[in-house]
C-alpha positions as CSV (number, residue, x, y, z in Angstrom):
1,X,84.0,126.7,104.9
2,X,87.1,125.1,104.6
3,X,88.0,121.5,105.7
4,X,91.8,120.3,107.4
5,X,92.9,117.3,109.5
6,X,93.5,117.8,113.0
7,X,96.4,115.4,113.8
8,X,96.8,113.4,117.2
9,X,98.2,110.9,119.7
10,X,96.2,107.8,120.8
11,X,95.4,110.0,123.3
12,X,94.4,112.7,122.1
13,X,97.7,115.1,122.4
14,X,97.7,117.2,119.4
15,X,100.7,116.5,117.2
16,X,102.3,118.5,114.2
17,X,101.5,117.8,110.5
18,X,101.4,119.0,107.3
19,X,99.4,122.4,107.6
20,X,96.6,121.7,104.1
21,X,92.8,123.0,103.2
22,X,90.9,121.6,100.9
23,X,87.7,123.4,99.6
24,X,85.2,119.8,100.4
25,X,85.5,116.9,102.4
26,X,85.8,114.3,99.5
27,X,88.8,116.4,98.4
28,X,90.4,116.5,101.8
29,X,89.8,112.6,102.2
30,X,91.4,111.7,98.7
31,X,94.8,113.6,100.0
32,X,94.4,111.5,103.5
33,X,93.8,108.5,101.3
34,X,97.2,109.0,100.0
35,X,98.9,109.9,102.4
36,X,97.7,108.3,105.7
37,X,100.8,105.5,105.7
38,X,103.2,108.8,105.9
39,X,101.5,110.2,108.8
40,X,101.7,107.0,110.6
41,X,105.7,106.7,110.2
42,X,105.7,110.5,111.5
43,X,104.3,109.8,114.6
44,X,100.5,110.3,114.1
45,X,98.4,107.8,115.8
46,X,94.5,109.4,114.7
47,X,93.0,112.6,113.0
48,X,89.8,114.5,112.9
49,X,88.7,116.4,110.0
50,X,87.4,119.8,110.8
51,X,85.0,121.6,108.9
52,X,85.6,125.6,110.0
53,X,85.6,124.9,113.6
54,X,83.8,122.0,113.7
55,X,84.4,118.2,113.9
56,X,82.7,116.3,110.5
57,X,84.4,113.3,112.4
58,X,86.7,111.1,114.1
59,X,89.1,110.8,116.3
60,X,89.9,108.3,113.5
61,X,93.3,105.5,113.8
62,X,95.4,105.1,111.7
63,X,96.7,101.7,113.5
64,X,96.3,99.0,110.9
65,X,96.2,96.3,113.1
C-alpha cells in the first residue's frame, strides 16, 4: 500500500496540497521533514498520513509555537 499526507485546517477542513506517494512511511516522513515549513506558509495548519485508506496517524500541527 501506498502512503500520502492528507492536508488540513485546525479544524479539520481538508485543504489542497501537493498531490505525492511514497512507497513507506519513513520515505513519506523524510519529504514532510523537508517540506513541512512550506506547507505552513501555504495555508496548512495539520496532516495525517494515510496508508491505503487508512490513518498511520495524526491530525498532526504544524504550529510551531
Amino acid at each position: 500500500m501506498a502512503f500520502r499526507w492528507r492536508y488540513q485546517t485546525e479544524s479539520g477542513i481538508p485543504v489542497d496540497g501537493p498531490d505525492e506517494t511514497f512507497e513507506d512511511q519513513a520515505e513519506a516522513e523524510a519529504w514532510f521533514s523537508d517540506i513541512w515549513a512550506e506547507l505552513r506558509a501555504q495555508g496548512v495548519d495539520a496532516v495525517v498520513l494515510i496508508e491505503g485508506e487508512s490513518e498511520v496517524y495524526g491530525p498532526m500541527s504544524l504550529d510551531e509555537g
